[in-house]
Backbone bond lengths (Angstrom), bond angles and torsions (degrees), N, CA, C in turn:
res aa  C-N    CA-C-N  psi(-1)  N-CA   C-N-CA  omega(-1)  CA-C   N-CA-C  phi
1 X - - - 1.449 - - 1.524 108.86 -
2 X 1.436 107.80 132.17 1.634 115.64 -174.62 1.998 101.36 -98.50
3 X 1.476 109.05 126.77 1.138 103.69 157.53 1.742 110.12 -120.94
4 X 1.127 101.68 -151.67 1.818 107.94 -171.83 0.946 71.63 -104.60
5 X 1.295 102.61 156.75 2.071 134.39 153.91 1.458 100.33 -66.74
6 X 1.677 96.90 160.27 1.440 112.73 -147.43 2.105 69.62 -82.15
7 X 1.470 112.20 154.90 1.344 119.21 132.42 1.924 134.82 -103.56
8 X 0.779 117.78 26.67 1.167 127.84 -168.63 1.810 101.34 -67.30
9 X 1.343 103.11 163.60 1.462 113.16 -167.72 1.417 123.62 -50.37
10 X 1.214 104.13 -19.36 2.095 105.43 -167.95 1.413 105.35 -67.84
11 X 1.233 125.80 165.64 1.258 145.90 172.56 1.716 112.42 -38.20
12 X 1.450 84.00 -73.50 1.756 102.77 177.64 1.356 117.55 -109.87
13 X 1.456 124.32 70.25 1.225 116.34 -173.33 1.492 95.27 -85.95
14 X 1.650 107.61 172.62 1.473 129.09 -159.42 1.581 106.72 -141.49
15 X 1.127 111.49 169.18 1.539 118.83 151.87 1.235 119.58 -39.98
16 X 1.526 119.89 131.96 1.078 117.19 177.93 1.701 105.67 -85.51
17 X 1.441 121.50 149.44 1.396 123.81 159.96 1.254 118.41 -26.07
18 X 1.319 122.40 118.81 1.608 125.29 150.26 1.603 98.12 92.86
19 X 1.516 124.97 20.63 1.364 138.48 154.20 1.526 134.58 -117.54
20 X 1.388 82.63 13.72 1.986 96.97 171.71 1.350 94.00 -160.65
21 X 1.403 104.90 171.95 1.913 110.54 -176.41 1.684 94.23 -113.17
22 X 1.371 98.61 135.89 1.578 121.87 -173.32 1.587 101.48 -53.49
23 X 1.423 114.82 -45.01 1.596 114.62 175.70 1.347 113.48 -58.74
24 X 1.043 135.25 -40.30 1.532 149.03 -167.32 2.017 102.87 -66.43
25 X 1.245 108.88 -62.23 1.655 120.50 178.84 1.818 94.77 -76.71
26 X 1.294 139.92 -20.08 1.541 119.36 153.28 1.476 122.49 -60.49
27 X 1.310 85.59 -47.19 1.715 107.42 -176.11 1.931 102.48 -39.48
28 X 1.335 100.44 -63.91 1.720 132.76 -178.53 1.222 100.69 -45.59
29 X 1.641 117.51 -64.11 1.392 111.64 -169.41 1.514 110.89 -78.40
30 X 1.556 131.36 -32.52 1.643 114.12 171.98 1.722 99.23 -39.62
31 X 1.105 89.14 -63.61 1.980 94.47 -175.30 1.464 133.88 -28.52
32 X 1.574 95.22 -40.15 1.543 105.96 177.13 1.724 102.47 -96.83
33 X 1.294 99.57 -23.57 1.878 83.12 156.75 1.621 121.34 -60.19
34 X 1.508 94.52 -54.62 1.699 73.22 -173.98 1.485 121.37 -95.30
35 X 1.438 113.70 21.30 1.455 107.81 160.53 1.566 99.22 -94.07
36 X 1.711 127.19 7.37 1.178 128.79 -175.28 1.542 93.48 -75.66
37 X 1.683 109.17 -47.46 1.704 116.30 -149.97 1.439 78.78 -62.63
38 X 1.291 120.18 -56.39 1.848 119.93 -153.89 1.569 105.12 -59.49
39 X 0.838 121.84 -19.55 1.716 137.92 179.60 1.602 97.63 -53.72
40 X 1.548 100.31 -62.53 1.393 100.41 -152.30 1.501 94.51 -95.97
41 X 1.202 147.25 -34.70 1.548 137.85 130.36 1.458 101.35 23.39
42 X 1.482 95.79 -105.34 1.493 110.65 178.21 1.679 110.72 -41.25
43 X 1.227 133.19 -51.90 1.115 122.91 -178.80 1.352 130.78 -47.29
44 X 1.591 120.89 -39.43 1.217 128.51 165.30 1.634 112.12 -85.01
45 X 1.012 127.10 1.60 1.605 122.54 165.63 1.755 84.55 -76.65
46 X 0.944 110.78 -82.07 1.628 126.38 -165.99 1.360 106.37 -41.48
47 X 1.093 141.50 -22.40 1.362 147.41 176.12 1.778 114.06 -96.96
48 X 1.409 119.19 -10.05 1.082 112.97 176.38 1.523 90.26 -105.84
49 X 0.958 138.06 -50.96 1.664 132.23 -153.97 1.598 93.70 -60.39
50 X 1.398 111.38 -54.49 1.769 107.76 159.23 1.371 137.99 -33.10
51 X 1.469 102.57 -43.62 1.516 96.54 177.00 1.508 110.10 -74.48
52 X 1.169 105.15 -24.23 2.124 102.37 -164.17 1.713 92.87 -73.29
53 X 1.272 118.20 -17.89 1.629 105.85 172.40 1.493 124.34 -98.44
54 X 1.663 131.01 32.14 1.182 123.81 -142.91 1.318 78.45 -122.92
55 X 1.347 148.78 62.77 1.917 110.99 173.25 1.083 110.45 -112.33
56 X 1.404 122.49 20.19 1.410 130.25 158.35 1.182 109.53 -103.17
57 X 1.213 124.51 -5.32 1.722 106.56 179.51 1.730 89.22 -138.32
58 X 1.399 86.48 88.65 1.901 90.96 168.95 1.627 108.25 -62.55
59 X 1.209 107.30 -56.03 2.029 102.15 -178.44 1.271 105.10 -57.17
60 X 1.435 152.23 -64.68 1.204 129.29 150.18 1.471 128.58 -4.13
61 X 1.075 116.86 -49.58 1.685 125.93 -152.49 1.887 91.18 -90.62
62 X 1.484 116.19 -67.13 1.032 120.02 170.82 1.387 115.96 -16.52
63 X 1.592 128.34 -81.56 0.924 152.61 156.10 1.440 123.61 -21.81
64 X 1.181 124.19 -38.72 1.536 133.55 160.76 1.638 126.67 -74.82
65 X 1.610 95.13 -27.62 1.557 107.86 166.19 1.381 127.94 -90.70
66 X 1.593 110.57 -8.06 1.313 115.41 158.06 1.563 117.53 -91.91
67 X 1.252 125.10 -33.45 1.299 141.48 160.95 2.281 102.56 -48.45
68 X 1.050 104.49 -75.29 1.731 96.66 167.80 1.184 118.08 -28.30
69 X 1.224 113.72 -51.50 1.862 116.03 -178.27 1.244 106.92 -87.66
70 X 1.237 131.95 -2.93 1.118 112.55 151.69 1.692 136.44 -103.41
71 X 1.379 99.37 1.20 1.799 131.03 169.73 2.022 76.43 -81.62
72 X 1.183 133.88 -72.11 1.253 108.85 -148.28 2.008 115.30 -67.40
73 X 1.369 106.76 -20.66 1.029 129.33 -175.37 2.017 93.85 -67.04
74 X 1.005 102.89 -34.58 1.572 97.23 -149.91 1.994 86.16 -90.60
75 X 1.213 99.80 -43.07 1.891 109.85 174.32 1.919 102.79 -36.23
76 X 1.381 95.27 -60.48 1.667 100.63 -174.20 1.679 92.10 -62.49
77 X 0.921 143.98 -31.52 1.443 127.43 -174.56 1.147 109.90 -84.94
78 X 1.311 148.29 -55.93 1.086 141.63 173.33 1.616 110.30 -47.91
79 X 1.317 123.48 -30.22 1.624 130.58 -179.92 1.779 98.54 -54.90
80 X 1.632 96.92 -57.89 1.621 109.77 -162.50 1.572 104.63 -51.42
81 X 1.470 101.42 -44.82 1.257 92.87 -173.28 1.353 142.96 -54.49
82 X 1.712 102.72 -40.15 1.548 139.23 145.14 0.969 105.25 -11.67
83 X 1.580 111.57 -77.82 1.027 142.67 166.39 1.206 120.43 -18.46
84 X 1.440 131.16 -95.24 1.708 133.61 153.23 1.443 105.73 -17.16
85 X 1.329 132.39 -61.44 1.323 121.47 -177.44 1.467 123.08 -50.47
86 X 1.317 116.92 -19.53 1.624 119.09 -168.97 1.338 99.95 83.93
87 X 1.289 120.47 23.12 1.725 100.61 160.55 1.843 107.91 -137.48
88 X 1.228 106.72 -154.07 1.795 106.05 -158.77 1.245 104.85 -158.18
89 X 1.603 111.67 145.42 1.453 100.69 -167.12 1.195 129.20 -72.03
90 X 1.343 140.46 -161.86 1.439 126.68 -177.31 1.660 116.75 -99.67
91 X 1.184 152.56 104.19 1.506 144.19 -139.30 1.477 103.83 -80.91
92 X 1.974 87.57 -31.17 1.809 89.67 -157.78 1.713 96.53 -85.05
93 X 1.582 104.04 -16.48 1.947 101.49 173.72 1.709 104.88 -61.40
94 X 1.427 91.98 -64.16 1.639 76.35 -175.75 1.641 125.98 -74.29
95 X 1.187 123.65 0.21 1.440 121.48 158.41 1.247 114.51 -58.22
96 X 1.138 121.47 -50.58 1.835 127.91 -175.21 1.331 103.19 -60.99
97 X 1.345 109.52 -61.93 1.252 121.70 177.46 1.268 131.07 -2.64
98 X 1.531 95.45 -63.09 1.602 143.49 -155.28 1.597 101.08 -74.23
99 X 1.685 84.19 -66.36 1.588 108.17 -174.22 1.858 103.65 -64.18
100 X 1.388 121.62 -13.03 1.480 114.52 -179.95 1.572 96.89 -73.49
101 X 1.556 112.92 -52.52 1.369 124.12 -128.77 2.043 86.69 -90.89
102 X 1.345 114.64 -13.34 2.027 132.37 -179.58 1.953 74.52 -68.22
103 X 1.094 108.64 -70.85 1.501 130.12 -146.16 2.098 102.15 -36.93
104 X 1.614 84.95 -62.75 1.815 105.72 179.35 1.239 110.41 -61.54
105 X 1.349 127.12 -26.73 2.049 121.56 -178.33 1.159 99.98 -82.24
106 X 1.764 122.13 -42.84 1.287 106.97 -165.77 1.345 101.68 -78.51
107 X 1.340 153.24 -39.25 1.181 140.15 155.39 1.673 122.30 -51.91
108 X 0.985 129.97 9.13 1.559 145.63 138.26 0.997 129.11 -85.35
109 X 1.487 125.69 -21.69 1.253 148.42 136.44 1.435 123.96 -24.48
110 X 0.991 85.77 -39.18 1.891 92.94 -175.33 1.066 124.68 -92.51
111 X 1.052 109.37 -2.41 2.043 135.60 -162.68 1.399 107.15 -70.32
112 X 0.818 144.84 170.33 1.382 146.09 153.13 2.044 86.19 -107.23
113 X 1.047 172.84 133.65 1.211 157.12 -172.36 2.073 107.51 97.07
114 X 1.200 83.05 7.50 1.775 75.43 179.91 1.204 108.27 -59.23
115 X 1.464 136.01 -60.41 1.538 127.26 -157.39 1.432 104.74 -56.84
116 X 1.279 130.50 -29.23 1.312 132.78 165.29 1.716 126.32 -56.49
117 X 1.348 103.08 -63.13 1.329 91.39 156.44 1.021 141.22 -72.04
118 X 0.996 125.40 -15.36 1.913 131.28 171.84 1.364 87.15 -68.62
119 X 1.374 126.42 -42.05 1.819 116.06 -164.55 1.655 105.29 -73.84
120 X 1.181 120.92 -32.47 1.587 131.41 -178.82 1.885 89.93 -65.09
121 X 1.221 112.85 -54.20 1.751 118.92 -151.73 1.533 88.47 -61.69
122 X 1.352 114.00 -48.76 1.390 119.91 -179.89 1.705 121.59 -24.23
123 X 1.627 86.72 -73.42 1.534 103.09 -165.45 1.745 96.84 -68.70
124 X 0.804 99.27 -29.80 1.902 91.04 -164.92 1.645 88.27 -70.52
125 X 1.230 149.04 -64.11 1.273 151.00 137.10 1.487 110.46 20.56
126 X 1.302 119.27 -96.95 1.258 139.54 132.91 1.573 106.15 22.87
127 X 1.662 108.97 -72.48 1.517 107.39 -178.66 1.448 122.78 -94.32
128 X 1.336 115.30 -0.21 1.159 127.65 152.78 1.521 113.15 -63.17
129 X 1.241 124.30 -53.04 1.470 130.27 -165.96 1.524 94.68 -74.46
130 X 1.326 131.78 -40.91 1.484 135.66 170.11 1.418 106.73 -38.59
131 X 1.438 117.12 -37.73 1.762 96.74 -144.56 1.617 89.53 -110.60
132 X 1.949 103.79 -18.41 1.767 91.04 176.35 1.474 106.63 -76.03
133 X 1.683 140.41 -3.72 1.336 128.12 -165.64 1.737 87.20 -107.69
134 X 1.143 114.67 -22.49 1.575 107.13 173.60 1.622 129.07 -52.37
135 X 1.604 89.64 -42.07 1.674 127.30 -177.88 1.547 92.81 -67.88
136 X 1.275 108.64 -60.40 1.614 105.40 -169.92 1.470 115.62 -70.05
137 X 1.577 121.49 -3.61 1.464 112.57 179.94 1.765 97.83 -79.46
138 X 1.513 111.94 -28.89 1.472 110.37 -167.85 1.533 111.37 -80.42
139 X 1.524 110.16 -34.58 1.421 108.32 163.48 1.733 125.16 -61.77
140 X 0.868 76.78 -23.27 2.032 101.77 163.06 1.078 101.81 -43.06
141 X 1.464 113.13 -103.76 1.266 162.17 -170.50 1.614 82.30 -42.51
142 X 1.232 141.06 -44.10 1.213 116.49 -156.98 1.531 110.00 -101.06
143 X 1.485 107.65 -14.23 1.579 120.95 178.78 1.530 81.35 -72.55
144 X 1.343 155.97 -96.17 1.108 153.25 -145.90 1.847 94.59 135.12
145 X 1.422 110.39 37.54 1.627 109.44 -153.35 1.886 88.58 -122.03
146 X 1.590 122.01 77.64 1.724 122.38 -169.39 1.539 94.07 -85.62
147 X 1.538 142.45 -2.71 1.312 117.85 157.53 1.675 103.48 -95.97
148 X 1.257 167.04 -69.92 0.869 141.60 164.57 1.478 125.62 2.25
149 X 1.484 102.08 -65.79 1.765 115.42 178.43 1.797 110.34 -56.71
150 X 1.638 110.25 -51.36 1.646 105.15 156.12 1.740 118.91 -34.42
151 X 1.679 111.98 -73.24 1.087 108.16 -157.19 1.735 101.66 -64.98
152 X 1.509 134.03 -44.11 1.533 126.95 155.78 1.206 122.28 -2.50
153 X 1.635 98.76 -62.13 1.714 112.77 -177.09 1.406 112.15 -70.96
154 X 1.274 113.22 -24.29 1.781 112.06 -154.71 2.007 86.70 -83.27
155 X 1.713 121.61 -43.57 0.871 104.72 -172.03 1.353 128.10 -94.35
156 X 1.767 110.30 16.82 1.329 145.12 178.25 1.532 106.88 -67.85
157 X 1.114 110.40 -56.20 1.855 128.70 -177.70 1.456 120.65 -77.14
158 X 1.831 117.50 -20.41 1.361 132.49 154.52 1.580 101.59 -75.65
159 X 1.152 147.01 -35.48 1.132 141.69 -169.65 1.190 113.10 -87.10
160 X 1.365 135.59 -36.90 1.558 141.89 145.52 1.405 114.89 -51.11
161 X 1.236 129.58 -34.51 1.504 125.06 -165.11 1.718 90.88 -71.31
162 X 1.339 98.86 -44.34 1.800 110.78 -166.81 1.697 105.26 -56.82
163 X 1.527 107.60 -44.84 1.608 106.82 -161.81 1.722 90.50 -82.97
164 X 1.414 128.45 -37.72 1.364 122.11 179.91 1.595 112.88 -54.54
165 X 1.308 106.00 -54.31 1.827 107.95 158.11 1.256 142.59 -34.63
166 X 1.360 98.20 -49.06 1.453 106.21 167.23 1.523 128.98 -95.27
167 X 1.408 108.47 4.44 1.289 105.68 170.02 1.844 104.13 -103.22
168 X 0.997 109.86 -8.88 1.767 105.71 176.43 1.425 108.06 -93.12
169 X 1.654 118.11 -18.42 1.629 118.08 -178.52 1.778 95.98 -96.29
170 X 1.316 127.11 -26.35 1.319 111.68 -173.28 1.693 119.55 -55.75
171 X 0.990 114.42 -40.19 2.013 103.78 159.53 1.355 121.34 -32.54
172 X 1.469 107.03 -64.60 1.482 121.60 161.40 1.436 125.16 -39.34
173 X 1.547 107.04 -55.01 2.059 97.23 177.73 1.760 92.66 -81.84
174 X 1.092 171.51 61.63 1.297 163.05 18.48 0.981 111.19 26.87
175 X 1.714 113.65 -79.57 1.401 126.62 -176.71 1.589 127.09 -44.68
176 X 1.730 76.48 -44.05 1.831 83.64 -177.16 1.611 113.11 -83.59
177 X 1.323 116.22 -5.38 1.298 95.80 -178.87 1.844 100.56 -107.54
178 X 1.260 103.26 -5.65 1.450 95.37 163.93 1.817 118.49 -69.39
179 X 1.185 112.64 -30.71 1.320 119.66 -171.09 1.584 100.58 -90.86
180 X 1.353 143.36 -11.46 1.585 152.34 172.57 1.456 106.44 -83.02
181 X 1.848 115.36 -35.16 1.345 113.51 165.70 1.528 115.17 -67.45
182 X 1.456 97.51 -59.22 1.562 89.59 -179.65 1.713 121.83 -34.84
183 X 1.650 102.68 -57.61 1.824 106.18 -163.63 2.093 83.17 -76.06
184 X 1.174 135.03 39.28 1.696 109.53 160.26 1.569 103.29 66.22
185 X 1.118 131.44 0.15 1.608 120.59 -172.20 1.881 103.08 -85.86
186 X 1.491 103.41 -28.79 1.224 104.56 -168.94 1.625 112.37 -125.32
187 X 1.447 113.89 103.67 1.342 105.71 178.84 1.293 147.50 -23.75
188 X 1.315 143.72 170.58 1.293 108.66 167.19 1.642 126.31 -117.90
């Protein structure tokens, strides 16, 4: 039996008990696990091809290389979790993934404006990965699955720190690449 999701006041409310079938929200959340692994797949492709072009914007660069290790940190967690469940991530999700996210740099690549758009692709990224670990705390919560729903959250608050970061420094990589055009350092 299908009902509506609860709306009630909390942040992340869910299904209430005994209005969805427990198999159905497992089913959901393996799924959003391993479109989790493919998430962050792509994230660290896209975050390394970025860093090898940053040597004008060290705070940028910094920031993207702690952000990678923590996309790879969060990859092995979402694996483990899989993992604990008795299942495994998807190879051919994160192959595409990979191969989407190869596809968009090297066509940013060509830009005269790349560090900009990779920084735009970023953050919008960023809130994409926000709202699929959001989704997965409720498929959590609704599988009856509270370490899953932990690790969700744990890589929920790395994924906000990242999009909050980069939306208060994006003036700044603007700035700086307006002032790299001017002195000839940075194409146009």
């Amino acid at each position: 039996m299908q009902q509506p999701l609860s709306t009630s006041s909390g942040a992340m409310a869910g299904p209430q008990p005994g209005t969805f079938r427990v198999e159905d929200a497992r089913e959901m959340m393996i799924t959003g696990l391993r479109n989790a692994h493919g998430l962050e797949q792509q994230a660290i492709e896209m975050l390394e091809r970025n860093a090898e072009r940053l040597e004008h914007y060290p705070q940028l660069k910094a920031r993207i290389a702690q952000h990678l290790e923590e996309s790879r940190q969060q990859q092995t967690m979402v694996a483990q979790a899989l993992t604990d469940l008795g299942e495994s991530p998807s190879t051919i999700k994160d192959t595409v993934m990979g191969m989407a996210q190869n596809v968009q740099m090297m066509m940013h690549a060509a830009a005269s404006d790349e560090v900009l758009k990779n920084s735009f692709a970023g953050y919008a990224f960023e809130h994409f990965e926000i709202a699929s670990y959001k989704a997965l705390m409720v498929m959590a919560r609704a599988a009856g699955e509270s370490r899953v729903e932990q690790v969700a959250q744990q890589i929920l608050r790395q994924e906000e720190e990242m999009a909050s970061w980069l939306g208060q420094h994006l003036p700044e990589i603007v700035s700086q690449h307006l002032v790299l055009m001017g002195s000839g350092e940075q194409k146009r």
